[in-house]
Every structure is written in structure tokens, then in C-alpha cells.
C-alpha beads as a LAMMPS data file, in Angstrom:
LAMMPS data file: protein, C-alpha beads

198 atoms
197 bonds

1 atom types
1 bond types

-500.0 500.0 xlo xhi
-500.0 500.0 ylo yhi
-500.0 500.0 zlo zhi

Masses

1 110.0

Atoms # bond

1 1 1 -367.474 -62.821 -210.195
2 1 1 -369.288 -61.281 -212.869
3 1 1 -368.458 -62.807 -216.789
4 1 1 -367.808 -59.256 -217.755
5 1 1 -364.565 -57.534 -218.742
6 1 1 -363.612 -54.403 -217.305
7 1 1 -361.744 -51.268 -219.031
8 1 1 -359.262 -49.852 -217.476
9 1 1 -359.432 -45.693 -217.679
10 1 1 -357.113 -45.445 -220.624
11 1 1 -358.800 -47.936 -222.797
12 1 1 -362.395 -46.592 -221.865
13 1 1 -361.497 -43.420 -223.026
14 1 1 -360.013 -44.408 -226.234
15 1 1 -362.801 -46.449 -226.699
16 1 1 -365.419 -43.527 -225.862
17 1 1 -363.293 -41.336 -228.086
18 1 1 -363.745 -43.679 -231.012
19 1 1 -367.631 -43.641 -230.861
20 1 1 -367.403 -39.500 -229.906
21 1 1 -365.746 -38.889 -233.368
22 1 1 -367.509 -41.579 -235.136
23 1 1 -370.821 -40.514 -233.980
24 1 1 -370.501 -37.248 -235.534
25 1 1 -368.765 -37.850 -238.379
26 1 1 -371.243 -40.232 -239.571
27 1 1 -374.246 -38.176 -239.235
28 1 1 -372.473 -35.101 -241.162
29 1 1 -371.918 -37.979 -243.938
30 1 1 -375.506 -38.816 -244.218
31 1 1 -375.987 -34.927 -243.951
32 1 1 -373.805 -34.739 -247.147
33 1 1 -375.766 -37.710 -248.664
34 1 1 -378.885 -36.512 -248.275
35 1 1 -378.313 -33.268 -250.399
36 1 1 -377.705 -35.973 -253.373
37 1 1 -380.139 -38.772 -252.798
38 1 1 -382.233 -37.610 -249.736
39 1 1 -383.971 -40.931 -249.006
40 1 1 -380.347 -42.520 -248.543
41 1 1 -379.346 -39.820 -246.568
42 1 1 -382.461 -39.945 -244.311
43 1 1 -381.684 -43.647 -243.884
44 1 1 -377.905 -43.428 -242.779
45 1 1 -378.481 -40.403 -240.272
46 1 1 -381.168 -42.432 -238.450
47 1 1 -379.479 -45.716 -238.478
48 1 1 -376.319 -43.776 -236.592
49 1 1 -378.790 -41.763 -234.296
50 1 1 -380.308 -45.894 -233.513
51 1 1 -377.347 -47.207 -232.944
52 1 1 -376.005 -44.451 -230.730
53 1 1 -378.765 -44.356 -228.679
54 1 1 -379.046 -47.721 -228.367
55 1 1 -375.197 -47.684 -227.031
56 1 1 -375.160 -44.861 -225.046
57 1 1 -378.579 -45.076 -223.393
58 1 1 -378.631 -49.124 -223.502
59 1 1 -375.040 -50.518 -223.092
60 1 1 -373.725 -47.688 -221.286
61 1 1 -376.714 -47.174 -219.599
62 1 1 -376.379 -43.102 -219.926
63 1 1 -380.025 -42.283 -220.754
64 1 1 -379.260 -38.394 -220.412
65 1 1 -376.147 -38.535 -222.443
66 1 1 -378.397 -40.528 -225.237
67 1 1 -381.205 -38.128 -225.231
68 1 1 -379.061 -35.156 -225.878
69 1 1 -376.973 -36.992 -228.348
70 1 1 -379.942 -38.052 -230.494
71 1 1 -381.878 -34.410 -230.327
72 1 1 -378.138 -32.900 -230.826
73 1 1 -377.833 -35.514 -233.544
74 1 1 -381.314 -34.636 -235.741
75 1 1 -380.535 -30.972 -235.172
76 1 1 -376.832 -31.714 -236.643
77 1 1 -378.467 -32.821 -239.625
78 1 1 -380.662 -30.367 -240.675
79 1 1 -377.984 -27.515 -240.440
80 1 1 -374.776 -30.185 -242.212
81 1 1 -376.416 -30.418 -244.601
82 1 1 -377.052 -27.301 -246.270
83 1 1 -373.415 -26.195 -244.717
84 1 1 -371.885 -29.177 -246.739
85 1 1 -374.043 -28.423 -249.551
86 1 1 -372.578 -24.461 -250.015
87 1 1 -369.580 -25.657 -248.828
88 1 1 -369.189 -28.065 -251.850
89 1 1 -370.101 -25.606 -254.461
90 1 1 -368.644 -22.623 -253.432
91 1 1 -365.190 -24.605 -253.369
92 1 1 -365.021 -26.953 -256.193
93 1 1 -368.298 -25.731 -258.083
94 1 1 -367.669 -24.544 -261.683
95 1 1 -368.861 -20.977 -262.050
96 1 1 -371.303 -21.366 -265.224
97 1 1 -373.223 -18.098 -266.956
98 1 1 -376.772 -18.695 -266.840
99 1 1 -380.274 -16.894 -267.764
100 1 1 -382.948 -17.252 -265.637
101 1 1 -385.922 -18.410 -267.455
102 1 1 -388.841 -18.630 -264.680
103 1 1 -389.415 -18.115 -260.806
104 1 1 -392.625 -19.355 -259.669
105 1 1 -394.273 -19.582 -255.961
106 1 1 -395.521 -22.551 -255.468
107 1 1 -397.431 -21.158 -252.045
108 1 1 -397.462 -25.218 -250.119
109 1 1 -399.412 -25.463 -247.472
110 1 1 -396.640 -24.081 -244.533
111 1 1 -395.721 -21.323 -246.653
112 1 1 -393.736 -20.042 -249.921
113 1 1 -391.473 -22.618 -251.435
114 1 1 -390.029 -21.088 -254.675
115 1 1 -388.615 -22.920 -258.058
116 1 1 -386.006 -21.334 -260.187
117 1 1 -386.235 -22.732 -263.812
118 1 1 -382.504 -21.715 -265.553
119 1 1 -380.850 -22.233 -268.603
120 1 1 -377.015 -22.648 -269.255
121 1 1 -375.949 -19.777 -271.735
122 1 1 -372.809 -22.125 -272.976
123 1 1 -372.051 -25.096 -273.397
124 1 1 -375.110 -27.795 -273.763
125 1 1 -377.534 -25.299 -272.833
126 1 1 -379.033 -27.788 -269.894
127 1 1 -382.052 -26.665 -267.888
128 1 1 -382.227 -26.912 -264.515
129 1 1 -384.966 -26.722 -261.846
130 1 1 -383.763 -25.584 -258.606
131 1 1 -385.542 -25.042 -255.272
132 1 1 -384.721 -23.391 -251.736
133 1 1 -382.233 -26.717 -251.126
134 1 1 -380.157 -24.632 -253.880
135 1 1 -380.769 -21.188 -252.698
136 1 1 -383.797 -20.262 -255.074
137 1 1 -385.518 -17.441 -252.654
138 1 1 -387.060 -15.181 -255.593
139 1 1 -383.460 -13.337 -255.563
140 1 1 -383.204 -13.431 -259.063
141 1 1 -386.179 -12.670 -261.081
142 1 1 -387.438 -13.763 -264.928
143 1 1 -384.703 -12.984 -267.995
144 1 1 -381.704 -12.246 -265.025
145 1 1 -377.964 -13.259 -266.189
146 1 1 -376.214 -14.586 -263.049
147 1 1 -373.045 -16.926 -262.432
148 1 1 -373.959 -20.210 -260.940
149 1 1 -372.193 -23.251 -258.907
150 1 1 -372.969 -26.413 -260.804
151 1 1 -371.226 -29.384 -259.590
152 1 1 -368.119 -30.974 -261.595
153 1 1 -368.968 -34.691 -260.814
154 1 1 -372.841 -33.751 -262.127
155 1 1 -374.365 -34.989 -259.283
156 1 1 -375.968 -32.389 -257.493
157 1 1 -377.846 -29.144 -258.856
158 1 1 -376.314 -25.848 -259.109
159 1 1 -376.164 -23.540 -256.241
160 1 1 -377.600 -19.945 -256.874
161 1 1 -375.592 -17.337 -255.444
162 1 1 -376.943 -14.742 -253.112
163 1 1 -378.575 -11.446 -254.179
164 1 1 -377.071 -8.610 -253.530
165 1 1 -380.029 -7.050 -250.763
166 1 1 -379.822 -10.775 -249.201
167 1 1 -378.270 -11.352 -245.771
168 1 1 -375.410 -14.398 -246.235
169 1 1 -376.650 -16.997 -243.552
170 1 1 -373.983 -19.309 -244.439
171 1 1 -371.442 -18.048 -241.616
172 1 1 -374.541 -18.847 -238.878
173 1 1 -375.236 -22.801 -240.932
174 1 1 -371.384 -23.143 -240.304
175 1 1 -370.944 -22.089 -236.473
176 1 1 -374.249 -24.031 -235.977
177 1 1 -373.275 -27.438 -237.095
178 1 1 -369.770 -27.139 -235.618
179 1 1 -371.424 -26.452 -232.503
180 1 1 -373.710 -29.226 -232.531
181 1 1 -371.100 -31.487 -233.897
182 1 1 -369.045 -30.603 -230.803
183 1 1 -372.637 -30.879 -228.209
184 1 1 -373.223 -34.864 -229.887
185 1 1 -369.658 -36.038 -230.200
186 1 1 -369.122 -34.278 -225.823
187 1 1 -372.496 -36.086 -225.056
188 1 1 -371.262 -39.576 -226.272
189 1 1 -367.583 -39.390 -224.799
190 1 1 -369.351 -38.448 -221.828
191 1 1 -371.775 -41.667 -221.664
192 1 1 -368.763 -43.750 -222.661
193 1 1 -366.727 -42.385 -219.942
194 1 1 -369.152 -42.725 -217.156
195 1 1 -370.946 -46.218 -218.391
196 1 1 -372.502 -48.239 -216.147
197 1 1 -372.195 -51.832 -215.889
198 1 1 -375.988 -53.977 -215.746

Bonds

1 1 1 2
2 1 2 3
3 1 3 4
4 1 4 5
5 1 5 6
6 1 6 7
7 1 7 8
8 1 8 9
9 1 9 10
10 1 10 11
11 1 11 12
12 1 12 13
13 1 13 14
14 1 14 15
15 1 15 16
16 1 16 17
17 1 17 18
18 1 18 19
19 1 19 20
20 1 20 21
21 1 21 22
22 1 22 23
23 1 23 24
24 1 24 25
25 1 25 26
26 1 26 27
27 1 27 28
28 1 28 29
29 1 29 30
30 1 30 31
31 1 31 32
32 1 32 33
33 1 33 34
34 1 34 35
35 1 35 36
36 1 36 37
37 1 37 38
38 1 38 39
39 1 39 40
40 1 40 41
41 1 41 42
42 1 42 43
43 1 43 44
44 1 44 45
45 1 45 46
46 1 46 47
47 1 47 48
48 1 48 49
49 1 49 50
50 1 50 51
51 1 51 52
52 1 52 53
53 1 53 54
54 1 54 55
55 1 55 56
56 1 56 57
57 1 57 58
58 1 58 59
59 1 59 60
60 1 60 61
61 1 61 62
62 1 62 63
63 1 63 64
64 1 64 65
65 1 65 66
66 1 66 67
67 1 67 68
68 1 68 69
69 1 69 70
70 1 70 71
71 1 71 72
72 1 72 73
73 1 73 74
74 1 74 75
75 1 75 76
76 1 76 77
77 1 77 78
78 1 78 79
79 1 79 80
80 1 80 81
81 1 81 82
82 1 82 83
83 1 83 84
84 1 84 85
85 1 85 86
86 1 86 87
87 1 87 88
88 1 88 89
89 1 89 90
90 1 90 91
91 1 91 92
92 1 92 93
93 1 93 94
94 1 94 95
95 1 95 96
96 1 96 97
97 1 97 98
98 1 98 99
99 1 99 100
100 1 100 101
101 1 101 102
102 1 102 103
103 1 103 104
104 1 104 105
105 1 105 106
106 1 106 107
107 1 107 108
108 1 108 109
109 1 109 110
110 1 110 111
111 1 111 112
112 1 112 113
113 1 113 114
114 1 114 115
115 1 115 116
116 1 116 117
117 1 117 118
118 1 118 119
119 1 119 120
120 1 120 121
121 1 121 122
122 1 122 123
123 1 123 124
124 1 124 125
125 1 125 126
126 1 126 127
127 1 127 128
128 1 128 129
129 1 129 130
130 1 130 131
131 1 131 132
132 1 132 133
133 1 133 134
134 1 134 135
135 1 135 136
136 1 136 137
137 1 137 138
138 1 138 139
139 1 139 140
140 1 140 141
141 1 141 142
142 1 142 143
143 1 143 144
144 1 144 145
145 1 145 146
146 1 146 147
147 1 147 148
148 1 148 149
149 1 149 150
150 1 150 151
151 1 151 152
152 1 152 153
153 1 153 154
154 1 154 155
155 1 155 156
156 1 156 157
157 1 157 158
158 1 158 159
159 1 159 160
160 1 160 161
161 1 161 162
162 1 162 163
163 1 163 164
164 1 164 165
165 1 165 166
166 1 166 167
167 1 167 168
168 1 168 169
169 1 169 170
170 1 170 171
171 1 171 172
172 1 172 173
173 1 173 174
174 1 174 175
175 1 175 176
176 1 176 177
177 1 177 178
178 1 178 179
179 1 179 180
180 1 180 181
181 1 181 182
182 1 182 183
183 1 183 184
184 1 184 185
185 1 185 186
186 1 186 187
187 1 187 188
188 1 188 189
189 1 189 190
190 1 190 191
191 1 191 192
192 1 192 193
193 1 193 194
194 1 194 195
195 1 195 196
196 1 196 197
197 1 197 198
């Protein structure tokens, strides 16, 4: 007789459902982190893609069910978290007038990457630098007036709408991470339910 205990079906599938929602959930939280501090972010999202793998592919012995969950899992991230990102600021972000004083290519080595220098109208008349992460594409050009998103907690930089020739690629970010959210949180439920013991 082996030392080890045995779940019955009911509690094996709770217990697989726990990690398939808490899989998931945590890596769209370090998504959502790393649009603030990305190094913490970073950190987080590979710590739950370790210890998932480790469980899935080690404890449960699933080694297909890990492999897809961790690919499933870095893919998750890069789409959460611009989706959270514009998902933040276009619900709570405070619409702010602003005057855009500078666009500049920056032409890096794998291509354009653009900066958007702006300049509140109101208020404290703060300047921000933005990049791509904040929707800078060269829509706006040098002396433009356009609304902004800044945040209300101050701790992320303001979201530049979309010009008006630009396609809105937030609708394919958004059916992209749900997806992918649905293909890690299936693959882990699925190594928890068919685990193999030693």
C-alpha cells in the first residue's frame, strides 16, 4: 500500500478547478501589473507559469497539458495586458484636454517605436512622455488638441485615443486574451483531472 492519498472524482475536480481559475487569473494580474511597474509584472507572470508547470507537468505528471498551459500562459500575457491597460482607461480614465507638443521616431533596431511628448492644457499643466504601450502610433501629429485618458489614482500614463483613419484593434486584444484565458485555465483542469500518480 502506497503512503499516498487518493481523491475521489468530486474532490479532484474541485481541486483541478481551483488551480484552472487560479492559473489564469493570476497571470492576467501580473498582466495588469506589468503595465505599471513592468519588472514586477514580468516577475509574477513567470513565477505562476513555474509553478504551473511544475504542477501540471511534475505532480500531475501531464507534460502535454503543461506545455500548452505555459505557451498559452506567455501568449495570455502579452495580449492582458494591453486589454487591461485600455480597459482601465477607457472606463475610469479622466478625459483631460491636451496639446501635443512633439512626436518623434525613434527608428530601434526592429523597427519604428514612436514617443508622444504632451502637455495638459488645464490644470497643472504636467508633461507626459508616452510610447506605443499608451497608443502613441504618429496618430496625432505636432501642435494637435486631443482628449486623453490619464489615470485617477496617477499611476499609469495617459492613454491616447485612436485617430480617426486608425483601425480600433481593441475588440481583437479582448477576444484574444479571453480565448487564451479559456485555452490555459481548459489545459490545467485537464492535467488536474487526468493526473497521474508516480
Amino acid at each position: 500500500m502506497s503512503g499516498k492519498r487518493v481523491l475521489s472524482p468530486a474532490r479532484k475536480a474541485v481541486n483541478s478547478l481551483k488551480w484552472a481559475v487560479a492559473v489564469p487569473v493570476l497571470l492576467l494580474f501580473g498582466a495588469g501589473v506589468a503595465q505599471w511597474v513592468t519588472l514586477l509584472g514580468v516577475v509574477v507572470v513567470l513565477a505562476v507559469v513555474a509553478v504551473a508547470t511544475c504542477l501540471v507537468g511534475g505532480v500531475w505528471h501531464r507534460a502535454g497539458a503543461a506545455t500548452l498551459a505555459a505557451v498559452a500562459g506567455f501568449a495570455l500575457t502579452l495580449f492582458a495586458g494591453p486589454a487591461v491597460y485600455e480597459g482601465y482607461m477607457r472606463t475610469v480614465g479622466e478625459p483631460v484636454d491636451v496639446v501635443v507638443v512633439d512626436v518623434v521616431d525613434l527608428h530601434r533596431k526592429h523597427g519604428a517605436d514612436m514617443m508622444c511628448s504632451i502637455r495638459e492644457l488645464g490644470g497643472e499643466q504636467r508633461t507626459f512622455e508616452v510610447s506605443q504601450m499608451q497608443n502613441c502610433f504618429g496618430q496625432a501629429k505636432k501642435g494637435d488638441r486631443i482628449v486623453v485618458r490619464e489615470d485617477p489614482l496617477g499611476l499609469l500614463d495617459p492613454w491616447l485615443p485612436y485617430g480617426s483613419e486608425d483601425q480600433d484593434t481593441s475588440e481583437i486584444t479582448v477576444v484574444t486574451t479571453i480565448g487564451l484565458t479559456l485555452v490555459v485555465g481548459a489545459s490545467v483542469f485537464y492535467g488536474g483531472q487526468r493526473r497521474r500518480d508516480g
